[in-house]
TORLUM-557098 format. One record per atom (N, C-alpha, C): residue in three letters; x, y, z; atom name; residue number from 1. Coordinates in pm, whole numbers. Layout:
<atoms>
atom type:ALA | X:X | Y:Y | Z:Z | atom:CA | seq:NUM
...
</atoms>
This chain:
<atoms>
atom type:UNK | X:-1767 | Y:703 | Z:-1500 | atom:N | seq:1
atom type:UNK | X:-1783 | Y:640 | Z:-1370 | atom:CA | seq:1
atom type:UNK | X:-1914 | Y:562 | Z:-1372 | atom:C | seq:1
atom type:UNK | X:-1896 | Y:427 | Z:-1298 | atom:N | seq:2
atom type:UNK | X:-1995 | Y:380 | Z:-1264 | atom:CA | seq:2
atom type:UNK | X:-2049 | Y:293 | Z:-1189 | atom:C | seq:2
atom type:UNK | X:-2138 | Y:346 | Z:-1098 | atom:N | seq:3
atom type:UNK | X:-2223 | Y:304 | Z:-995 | atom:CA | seq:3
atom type:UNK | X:-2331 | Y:195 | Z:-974 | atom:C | seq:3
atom type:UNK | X:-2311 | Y:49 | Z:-884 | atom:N | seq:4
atom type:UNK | X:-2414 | Y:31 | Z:-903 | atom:CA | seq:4
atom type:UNK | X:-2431 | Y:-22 | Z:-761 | atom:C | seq:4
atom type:UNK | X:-2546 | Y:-62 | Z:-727 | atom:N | seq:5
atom type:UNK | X:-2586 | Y:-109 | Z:-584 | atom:CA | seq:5
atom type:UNK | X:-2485 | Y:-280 | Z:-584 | atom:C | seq:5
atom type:UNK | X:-2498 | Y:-266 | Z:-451 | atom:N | seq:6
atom type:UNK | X:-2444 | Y:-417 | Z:-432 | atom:CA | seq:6
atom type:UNK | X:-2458 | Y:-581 | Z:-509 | atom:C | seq:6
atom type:UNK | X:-2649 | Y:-593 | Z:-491 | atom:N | seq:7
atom type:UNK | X:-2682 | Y:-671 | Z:-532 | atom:CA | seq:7
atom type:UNK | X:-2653 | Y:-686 | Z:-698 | atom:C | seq:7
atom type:UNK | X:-2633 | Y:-551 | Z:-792 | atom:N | seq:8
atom type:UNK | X:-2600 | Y:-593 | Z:-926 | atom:CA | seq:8
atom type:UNK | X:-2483 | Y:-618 | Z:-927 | atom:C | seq:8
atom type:UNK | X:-2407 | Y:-602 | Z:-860 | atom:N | seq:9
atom type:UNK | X:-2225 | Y:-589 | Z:-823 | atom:CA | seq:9
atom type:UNK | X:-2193 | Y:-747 | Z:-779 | atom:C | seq:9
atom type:UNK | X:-2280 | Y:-818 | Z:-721 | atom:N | seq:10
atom type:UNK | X:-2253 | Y:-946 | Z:-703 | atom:CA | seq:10
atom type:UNK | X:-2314 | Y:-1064 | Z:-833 | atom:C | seq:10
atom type:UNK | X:-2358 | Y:-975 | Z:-892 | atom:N | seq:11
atom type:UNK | X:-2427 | Y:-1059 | Z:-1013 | atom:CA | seq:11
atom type:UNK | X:-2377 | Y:-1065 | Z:-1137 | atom:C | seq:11
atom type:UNK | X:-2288 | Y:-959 | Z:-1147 | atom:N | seq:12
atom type:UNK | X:-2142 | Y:-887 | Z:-1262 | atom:CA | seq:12
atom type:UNK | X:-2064 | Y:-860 | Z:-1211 | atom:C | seq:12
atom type:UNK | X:-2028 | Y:-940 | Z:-1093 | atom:N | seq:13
atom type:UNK | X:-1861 | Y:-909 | Z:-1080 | atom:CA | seq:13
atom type:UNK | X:-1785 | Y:-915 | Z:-1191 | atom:C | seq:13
atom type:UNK | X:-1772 | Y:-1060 | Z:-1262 | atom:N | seq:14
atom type:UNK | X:-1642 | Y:-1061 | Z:-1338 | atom:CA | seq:14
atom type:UNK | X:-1663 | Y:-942 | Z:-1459 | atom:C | seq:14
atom type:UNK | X:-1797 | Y:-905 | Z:-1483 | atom:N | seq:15
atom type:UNK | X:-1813 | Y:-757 | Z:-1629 | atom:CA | seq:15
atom type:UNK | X:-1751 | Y:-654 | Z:-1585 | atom:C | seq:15
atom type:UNK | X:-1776 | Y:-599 | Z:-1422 | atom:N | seq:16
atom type:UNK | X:-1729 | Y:-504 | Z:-1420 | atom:CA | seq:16
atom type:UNK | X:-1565 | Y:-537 | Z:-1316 | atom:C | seq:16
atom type:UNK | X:-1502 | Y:-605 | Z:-1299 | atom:N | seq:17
atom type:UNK | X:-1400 | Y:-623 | Z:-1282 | atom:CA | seq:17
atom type:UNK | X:-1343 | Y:-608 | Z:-1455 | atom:C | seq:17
atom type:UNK | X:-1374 | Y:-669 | Z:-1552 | atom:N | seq:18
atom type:UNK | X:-1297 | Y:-618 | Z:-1633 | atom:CA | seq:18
atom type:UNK | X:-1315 | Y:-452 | Z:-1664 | atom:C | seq:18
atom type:UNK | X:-1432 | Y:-386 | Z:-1681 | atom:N | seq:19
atom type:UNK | X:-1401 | Y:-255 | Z:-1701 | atom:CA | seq:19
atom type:UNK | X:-1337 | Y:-158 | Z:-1586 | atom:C | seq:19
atom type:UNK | X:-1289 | Y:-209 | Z:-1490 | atom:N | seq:20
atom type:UNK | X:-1200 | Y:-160 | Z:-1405 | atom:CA | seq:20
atom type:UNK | X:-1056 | Y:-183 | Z:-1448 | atom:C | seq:20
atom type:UNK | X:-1046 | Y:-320 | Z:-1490 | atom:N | seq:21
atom type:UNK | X:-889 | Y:-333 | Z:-1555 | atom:CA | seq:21
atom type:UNK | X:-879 | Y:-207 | Z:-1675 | atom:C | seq:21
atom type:UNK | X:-998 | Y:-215 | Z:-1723 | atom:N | seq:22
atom type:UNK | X:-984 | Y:-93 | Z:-1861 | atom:CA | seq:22
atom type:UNK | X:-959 | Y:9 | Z:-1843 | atom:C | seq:22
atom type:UNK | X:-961 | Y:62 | Z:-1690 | atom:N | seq:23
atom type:UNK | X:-961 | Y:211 | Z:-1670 | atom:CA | seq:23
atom type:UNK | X:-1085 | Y:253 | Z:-1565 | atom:C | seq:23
atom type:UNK | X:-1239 | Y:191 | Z:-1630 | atom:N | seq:24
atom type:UNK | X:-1309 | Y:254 | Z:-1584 | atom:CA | seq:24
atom type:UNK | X:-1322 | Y:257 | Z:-1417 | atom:C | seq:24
atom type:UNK | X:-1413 | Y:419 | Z:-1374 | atom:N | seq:25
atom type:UNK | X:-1421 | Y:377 | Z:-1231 | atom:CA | seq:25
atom type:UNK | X:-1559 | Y:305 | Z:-1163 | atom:C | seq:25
atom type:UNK | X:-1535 | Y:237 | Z:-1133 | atom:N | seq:26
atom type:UNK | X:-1659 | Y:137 | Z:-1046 | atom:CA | seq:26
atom type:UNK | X:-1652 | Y:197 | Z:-928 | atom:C | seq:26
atom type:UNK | X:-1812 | Y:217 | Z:-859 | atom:N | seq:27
atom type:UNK | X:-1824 | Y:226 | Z:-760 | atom:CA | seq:27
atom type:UNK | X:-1985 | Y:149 | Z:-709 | atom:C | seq:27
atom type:UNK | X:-1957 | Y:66 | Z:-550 | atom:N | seq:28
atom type:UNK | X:-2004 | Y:-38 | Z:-514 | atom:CA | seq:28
atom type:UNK | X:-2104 | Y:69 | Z:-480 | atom:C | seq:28
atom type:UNK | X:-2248 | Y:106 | Z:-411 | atom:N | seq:29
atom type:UNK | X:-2322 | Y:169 | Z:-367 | atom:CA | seq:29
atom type:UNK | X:-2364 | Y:64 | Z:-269 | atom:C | seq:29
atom type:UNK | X:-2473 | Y:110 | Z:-138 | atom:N | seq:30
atom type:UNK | X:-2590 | Y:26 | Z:-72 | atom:CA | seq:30
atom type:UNK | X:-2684 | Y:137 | Z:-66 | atom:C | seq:30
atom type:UNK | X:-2779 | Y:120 | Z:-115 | atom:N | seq:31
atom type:UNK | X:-2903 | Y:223 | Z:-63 | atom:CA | seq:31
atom type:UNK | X:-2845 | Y:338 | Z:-158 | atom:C | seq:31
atom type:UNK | X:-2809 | Y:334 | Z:-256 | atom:N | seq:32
atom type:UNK | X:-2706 | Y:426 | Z:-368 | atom:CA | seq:32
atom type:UNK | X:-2645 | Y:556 | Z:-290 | atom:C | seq:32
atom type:UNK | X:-2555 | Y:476 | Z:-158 | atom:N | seq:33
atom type:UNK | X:-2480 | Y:555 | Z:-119 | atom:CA | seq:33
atom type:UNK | X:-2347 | Y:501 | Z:-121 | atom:C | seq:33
atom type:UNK | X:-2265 | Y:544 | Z:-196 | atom:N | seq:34
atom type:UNK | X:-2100 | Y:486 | Z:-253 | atom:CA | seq:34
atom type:UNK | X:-2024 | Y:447 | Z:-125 | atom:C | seq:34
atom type:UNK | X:-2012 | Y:298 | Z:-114 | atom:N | seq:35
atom type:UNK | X:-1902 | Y:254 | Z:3 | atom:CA | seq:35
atom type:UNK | X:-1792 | Y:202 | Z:-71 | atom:C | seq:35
atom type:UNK | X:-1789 | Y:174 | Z:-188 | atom:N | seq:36
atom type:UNK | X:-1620 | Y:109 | Z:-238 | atom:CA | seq:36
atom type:UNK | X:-1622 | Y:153 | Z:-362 | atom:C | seq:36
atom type:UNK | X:-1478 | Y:190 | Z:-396 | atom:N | seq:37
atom type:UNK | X:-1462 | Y:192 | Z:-538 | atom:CA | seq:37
atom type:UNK | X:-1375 | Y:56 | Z:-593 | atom:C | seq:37
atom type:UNK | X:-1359 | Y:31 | Z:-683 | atom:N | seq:38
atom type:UNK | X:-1326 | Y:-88 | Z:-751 | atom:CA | seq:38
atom type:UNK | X:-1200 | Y:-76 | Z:-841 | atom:C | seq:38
atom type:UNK | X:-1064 | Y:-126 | Z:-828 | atom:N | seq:39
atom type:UNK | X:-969 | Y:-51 | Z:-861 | atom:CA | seq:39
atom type:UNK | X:-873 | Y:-165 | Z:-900 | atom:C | seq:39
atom type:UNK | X:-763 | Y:-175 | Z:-1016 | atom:N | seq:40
atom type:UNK | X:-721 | Y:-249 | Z:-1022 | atom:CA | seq:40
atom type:UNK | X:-587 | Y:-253 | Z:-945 | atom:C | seq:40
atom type:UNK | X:-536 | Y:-415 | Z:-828 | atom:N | seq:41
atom type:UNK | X:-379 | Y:-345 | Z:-809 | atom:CA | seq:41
atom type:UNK | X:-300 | Y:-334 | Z:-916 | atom:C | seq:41
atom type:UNK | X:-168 | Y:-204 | Z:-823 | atom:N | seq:42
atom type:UNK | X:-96 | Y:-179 | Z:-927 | atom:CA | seq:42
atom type:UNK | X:44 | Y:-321 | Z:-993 | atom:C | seq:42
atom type:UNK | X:42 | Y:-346 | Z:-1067 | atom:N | seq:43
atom type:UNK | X:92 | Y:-501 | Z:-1148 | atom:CA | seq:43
atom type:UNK | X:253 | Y:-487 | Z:-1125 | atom:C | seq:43
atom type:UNK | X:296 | Y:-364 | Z:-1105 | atom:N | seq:44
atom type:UNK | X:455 | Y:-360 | Z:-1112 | atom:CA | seq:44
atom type:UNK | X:498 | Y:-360 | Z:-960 | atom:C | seq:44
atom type:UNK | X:604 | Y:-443 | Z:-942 | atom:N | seq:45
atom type:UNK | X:667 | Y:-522 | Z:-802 | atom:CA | seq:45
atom type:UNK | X:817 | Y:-447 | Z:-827 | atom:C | seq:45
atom type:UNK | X:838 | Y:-381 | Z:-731 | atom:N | seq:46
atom type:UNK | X:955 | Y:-282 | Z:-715 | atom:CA | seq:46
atom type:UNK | X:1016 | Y:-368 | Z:-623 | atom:C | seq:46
atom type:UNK | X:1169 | Y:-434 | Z:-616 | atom:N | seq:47
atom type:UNK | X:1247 | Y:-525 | Z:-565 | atom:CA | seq:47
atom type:UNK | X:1330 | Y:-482 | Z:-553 | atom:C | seq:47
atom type:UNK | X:1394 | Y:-473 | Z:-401 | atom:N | seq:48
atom type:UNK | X:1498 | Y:-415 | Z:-322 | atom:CA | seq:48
atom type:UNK | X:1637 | Y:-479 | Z:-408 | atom:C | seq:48
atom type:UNK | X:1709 | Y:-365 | Z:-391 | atom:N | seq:49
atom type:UNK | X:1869 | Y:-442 | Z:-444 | atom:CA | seq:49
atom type:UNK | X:1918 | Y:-446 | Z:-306 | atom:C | seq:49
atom type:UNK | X:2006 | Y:-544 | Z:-355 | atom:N | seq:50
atom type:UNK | X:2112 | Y:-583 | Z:-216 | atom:CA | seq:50
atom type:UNK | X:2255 | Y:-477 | Z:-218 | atom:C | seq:50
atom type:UNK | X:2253 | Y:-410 | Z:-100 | atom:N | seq:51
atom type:UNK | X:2406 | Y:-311 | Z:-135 | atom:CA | seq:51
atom type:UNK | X:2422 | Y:-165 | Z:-186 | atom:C | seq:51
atom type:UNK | X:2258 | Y:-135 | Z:-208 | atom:N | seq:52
atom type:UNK | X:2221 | Y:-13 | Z:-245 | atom:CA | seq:52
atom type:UNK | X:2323 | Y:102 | Z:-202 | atom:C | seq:52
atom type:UNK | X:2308 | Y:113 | Z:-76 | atom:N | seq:53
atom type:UNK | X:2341 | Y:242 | Z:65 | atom:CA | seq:53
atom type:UNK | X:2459 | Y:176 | Z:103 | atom:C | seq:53
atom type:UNK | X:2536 | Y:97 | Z:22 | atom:N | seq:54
atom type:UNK | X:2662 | Y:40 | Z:111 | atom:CA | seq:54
atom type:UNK | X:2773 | Y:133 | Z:136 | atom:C | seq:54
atom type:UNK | X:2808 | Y:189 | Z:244 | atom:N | seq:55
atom type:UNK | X:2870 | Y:298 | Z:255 | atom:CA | seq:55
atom type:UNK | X:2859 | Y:431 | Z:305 | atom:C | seq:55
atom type:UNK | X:2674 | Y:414 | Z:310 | atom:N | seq:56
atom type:UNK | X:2651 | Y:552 | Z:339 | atom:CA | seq:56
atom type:UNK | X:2642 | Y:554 | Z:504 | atom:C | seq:56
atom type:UNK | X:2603 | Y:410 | Z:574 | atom:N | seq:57
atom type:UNK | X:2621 | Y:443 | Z:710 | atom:CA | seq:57
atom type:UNK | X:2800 | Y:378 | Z:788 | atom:C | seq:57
atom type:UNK | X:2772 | Y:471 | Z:849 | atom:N | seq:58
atom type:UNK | X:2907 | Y:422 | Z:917 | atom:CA | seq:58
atom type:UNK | X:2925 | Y:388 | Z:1096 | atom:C | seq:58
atom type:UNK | X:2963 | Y:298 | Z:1174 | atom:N | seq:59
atom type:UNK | X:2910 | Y:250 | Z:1246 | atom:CA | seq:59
atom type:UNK | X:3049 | Y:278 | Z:1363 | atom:C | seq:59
atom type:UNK | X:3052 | Y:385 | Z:1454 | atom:N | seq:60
atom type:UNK | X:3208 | Y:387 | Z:1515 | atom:CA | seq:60
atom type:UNK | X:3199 | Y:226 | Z:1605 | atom:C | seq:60
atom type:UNK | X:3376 | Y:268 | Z:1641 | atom:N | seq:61
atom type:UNK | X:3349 | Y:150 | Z:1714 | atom:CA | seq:61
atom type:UNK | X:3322 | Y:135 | Z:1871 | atom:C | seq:61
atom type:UNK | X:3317 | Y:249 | Z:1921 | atom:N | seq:62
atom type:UNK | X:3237 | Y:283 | Z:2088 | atom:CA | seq:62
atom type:UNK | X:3112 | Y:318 | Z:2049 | atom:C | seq:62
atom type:UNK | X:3040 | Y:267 | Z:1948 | atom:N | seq:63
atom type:UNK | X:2892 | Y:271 | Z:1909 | atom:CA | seq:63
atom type:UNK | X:2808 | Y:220 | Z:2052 | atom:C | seq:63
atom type:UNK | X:2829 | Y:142 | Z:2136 | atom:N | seq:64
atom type:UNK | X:2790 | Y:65 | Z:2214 | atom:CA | seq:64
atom type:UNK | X:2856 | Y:104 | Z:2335 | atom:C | seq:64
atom type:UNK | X:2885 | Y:213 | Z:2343 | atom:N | seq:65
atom type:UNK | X:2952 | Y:254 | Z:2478 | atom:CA | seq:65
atom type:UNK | X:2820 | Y:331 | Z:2552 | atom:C | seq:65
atom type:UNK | X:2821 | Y:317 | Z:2697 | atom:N | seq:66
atom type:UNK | X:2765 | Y:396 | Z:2794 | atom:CA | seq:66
atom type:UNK | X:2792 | Y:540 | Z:2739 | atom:C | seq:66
atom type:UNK | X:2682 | Y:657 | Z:2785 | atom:N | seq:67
atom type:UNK | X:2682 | Y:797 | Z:2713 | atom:CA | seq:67
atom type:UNK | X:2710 | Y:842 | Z:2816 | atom:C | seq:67
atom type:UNK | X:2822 | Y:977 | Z:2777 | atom:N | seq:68
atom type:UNK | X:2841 | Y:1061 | Z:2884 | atom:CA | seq:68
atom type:UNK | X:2782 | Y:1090 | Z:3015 | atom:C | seq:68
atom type:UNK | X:2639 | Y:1097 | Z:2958 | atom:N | seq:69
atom type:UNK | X:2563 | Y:1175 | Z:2993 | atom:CA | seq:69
atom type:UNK | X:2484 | Y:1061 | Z:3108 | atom:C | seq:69
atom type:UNK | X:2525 | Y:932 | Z:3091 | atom:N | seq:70
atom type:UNK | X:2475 | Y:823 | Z:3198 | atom:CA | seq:70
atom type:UNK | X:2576 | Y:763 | Z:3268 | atom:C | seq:70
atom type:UNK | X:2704 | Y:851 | Z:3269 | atom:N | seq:71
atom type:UNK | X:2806 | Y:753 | Z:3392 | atom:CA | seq:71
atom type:UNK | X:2755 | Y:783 | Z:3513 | atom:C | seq:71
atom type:UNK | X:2655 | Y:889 | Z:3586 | atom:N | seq:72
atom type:UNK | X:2642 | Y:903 | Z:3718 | atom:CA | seq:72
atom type:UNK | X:2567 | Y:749 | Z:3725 | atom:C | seq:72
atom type:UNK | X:2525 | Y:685 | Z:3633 | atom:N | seq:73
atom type:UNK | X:2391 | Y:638 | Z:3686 | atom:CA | seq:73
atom type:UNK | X:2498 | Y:446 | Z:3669 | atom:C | seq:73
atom type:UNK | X:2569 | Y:482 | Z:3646 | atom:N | seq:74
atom type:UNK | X:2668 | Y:283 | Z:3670 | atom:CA | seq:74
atom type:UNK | X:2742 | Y:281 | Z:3755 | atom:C | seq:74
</atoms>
């Protein structure tokens, strides 16, 4: 792990952006008290299929009817 105050963090961004891609952990300090860690996003994009669940819901057809339980009130 490694820590450094802000001001060196703006002066090596791109050094320690790469040892974050490497693994390592960065952490931003002010007054060497840790406010950010430095992390790479994760690169893999998970993409919905179309048709997955087709089947699993089923939809009656008085889906859209007034509920028992509210004819006093029409």
């Amino acid at each position: 792990m490694t820590q450094v105050n802000i001001h060196i963090a703006k002066a090596h961004l791109s050094e320690l952006i790469k040892k974050a891609l490497l693994g390592e952990e960065i952490i931003i300090a002010r007054d060497n008290k840790p406010l950010i860690k430095l992390v790479p996003l994760n690169q893999t994009i998970n993409r919905r299929k179309i048709g997955l669940h087709k089947g699993c819901v089923k939809i009656k057809k008085d889906f859209d009817e007034p509920l028992e339980d509210f004819r006093d009130y029409y």
